[in-house]
Residue, then its C-alpha position, 0 to 999 in steps of 0.5 A: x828396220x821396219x816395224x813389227x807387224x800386227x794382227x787384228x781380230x774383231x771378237x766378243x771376250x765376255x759380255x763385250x765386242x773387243x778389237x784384239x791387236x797383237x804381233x805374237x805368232x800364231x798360236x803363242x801365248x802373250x806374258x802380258x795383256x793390255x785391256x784399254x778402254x775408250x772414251x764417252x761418246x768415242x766409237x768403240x774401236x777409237x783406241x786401237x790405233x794406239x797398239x801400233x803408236x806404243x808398239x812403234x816407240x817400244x818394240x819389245x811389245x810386239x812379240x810379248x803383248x796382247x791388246x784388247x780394245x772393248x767396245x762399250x755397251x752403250x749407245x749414244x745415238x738418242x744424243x746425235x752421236x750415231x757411233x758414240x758408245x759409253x759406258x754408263x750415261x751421264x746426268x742430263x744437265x752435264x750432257x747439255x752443258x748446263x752444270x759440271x760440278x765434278x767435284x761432287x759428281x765425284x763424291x757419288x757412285x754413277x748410275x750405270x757404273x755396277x753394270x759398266x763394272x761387270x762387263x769390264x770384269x767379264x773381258x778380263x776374266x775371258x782374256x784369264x781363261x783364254x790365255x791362262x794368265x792370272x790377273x798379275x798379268x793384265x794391264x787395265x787402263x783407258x782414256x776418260x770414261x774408260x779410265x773411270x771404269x777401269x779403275x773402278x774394276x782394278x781396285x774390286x777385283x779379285x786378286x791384284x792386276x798388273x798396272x792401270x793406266x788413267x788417260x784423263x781419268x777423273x775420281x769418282x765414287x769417293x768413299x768407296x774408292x778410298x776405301x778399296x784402294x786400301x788393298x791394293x798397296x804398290x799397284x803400278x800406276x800411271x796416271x797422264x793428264x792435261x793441265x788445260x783439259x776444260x772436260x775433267x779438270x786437272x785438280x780433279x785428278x789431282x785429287x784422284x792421283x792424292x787418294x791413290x797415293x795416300x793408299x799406298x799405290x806406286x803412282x807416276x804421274x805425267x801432266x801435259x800442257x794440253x787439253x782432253x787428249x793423249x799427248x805424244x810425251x803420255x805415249x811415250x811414258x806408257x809404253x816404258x810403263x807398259x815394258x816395265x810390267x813385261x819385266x826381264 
């Protein structure tokens, strides 16, 4: 059987350019929207490969999901990184590898993260408006710093999303985070992370996976014998994740 084929379309949804990737017909409405951020120093379209991937391991998807891929708004070329994007900069002695303390990098709102935020938020209120989805019905997620973003934006939005996925997220913005968590008791998480990721340190999202449950977020966990990367296994559990969020 072969797999199902997917359309893609390069768009701007909010105040963000997004590769749009779904296998619905033309003119149908998704049930569900998956937002996938990518990560720091990654070209902004560095996650579009992964419709397909978790298309091919789930194919209900196809004909049910919509996926979108923004592009971060900033550039990293003044650091040699021609199509590196970002969405907020990091400290100068992080960047040059002089200092990577995330234990109390963590404990501060990042300088950029308000304005990442924002433009996150506008994505997901276009993709509402344009598929008429409420909020229950998108996915937030991504990979790294595009983990950090999203879940920054699912625990502030107005009304409850459908899940978050954090692939090698980290936690920041501690105080503000534990306490927006508070609200968003039973959010389906999935959270994967590589036990040898010498980037973001496990026990870092440890800590992050910690404070989630604590506020009573429904988190499944996956650590992987790996280091800063999307495992095969991780795939594999986030697309059962993602076809759970479809229901029925």
């Amino acid at each position: 059987m072969s797999p199902p084929k997917l359309r893609r379309v390069a768009t701007r949804l909010g105040e963000l350019d997004c590769q749009v990737v779904d296998g619905l017909s033309e003119g149908a409405t998704p049930e569900l929207v998956v937002v996938l951020c990518h990560g720091f120093g990654a070209p902004a379209t560095d996650l579009v490969m992964l419709a397909p991937e978790l298309v091919g391991l789930e194919a209900s998807l196809a004909g049910r999901v919509r996926f979108v891929f923004p592009g971060a708004p900033l550039s990293l070329a003044q650091w040699g990184m021609a199509s590196g994007r970002a969405w907020f900069h990091l400290p100068e002695s992080i960047m040059r590898g002089q200092q990577r303390d995330w234990d109390t990098y963590g404990k501060s709102v990042p300088e950029g993260l308000p304005a990442a935020r924002r433009a996150v938020t506008s994505v997901v209120d276009a993709v509402s408006t344009a598929t008429k989805l409420p909020y229950n019905r998108i996915v937030l997620g991504g990979f790294s710093q595009g983990g950090m973003v999203t879940t920054d934006v699912a625990l502030r939005l107005e009304e409850c999303p459908a899940g978050l996925c954090i692939l090698s997220g980290t936690l920041l913005a501690e105080a503000e985070w534990t306490q927006k968590a508070k609200a968003r008791q039973g959010l389906p998480v999935f959270q994967a992370h590589g036990r040898h990721d010498d980037v973001l340190p496990f026990a870092a999202a440890e800590r992050l996976r910690d404070t989630l449950v604590k506020a009573g977020l429904s988190v499944d966990f996956f650590p992987f014998d790996g280091p800063h990367t999307i495992d095969e296994g991780e795939l594999t559990r986030l697309a059962a994740f993602l076809k759970a969020r479809l229901g029925g």
